[in-house]
C-alpha positions in Angstrom: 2.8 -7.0 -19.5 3.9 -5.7 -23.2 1.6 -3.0 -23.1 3.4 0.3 -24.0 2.5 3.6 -22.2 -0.1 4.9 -25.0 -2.2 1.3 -25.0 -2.1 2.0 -21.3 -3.4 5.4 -22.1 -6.1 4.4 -24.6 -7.9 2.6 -21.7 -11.2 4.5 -21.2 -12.7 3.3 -18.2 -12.5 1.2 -15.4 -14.4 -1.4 -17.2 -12.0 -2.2 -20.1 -9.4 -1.6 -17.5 -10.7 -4.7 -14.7 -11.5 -6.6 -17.7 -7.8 -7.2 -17.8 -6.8 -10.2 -15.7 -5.4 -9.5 -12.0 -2.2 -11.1 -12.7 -1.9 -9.2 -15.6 -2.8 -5.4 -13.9 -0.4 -6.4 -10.5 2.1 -7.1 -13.4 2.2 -3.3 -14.7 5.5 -1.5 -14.3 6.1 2.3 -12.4 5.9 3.5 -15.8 2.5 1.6 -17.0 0.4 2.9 -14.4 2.3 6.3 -14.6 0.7 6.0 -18.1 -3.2 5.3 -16.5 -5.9 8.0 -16.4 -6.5 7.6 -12.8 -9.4 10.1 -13.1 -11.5 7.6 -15.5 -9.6 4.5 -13.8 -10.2 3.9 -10.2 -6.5 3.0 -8.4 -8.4 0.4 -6.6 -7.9 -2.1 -9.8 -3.9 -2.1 -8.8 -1.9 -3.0 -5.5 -1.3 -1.0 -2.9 2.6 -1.3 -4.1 1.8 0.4 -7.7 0.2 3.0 -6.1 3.1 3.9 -4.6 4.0 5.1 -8.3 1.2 7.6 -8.5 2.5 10.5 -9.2 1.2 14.2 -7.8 -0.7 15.2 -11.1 -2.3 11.5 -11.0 -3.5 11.8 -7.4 -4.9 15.4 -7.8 -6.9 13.5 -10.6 -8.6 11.1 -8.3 -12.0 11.5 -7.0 -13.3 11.1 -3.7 -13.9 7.3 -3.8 -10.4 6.7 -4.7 -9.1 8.9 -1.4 -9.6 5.3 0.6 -6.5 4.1 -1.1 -3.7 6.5 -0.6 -0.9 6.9 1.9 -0.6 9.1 4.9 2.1 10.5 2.8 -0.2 10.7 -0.3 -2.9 12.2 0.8 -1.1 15.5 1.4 -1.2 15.8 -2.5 -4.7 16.3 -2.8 -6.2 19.6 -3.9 -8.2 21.9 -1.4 -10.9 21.3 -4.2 -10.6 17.0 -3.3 -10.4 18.0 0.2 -13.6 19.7 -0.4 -15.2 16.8 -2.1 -14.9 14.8 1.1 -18.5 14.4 2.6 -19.1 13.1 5.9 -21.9 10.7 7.1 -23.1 11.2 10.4 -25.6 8.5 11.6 -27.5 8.9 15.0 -27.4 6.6 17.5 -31.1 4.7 18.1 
């Protein structure tokens, strides 16, 4: 993709951002979605091999329904504030 860090950057939302074709997101380079506001734009819109270039200040931007797409090894970058985000559903059995 020729898109250079700051168009990245001047995505808002996650809408703009899936309105982009899935060939073209899966094309992004380390540095593109280095460039992504993870916070505004979930990191479910790229493949699991992108996230791999997530770096700490990105994933300690994510909110909780993001958490379902990081590592083992990611996960040990999240905040005690994310951690605390985490709710837990507990259903009874009938």
């Amino acid at each position: 993709t020729h898109l250079t860090g700051d168009q990245i950057t001047s995505i808002r939302n996650g809408w703009y951002f899936k309105g982009i074709s899935e060939v073209a997101r899966y094309s992004l380079t380390d540095e593109q979605v280095q460039s992504l506001n993870v916070a505004e734009i979930s990191i479910g819109y790229i493949s699991p091999a992108q996230r791999n270039a997530l770096t700490v200040e990105q994933i300690q931007s994510l909110t909780q329904h993001d958490f379902k797409y990081l590592t083992a090894d990611e996960v040990v970058h999240l905040t005690r504030a994310q951690m605390g985000s985490i709710s837990v559903t507990r259903t009874r059995a009938p």
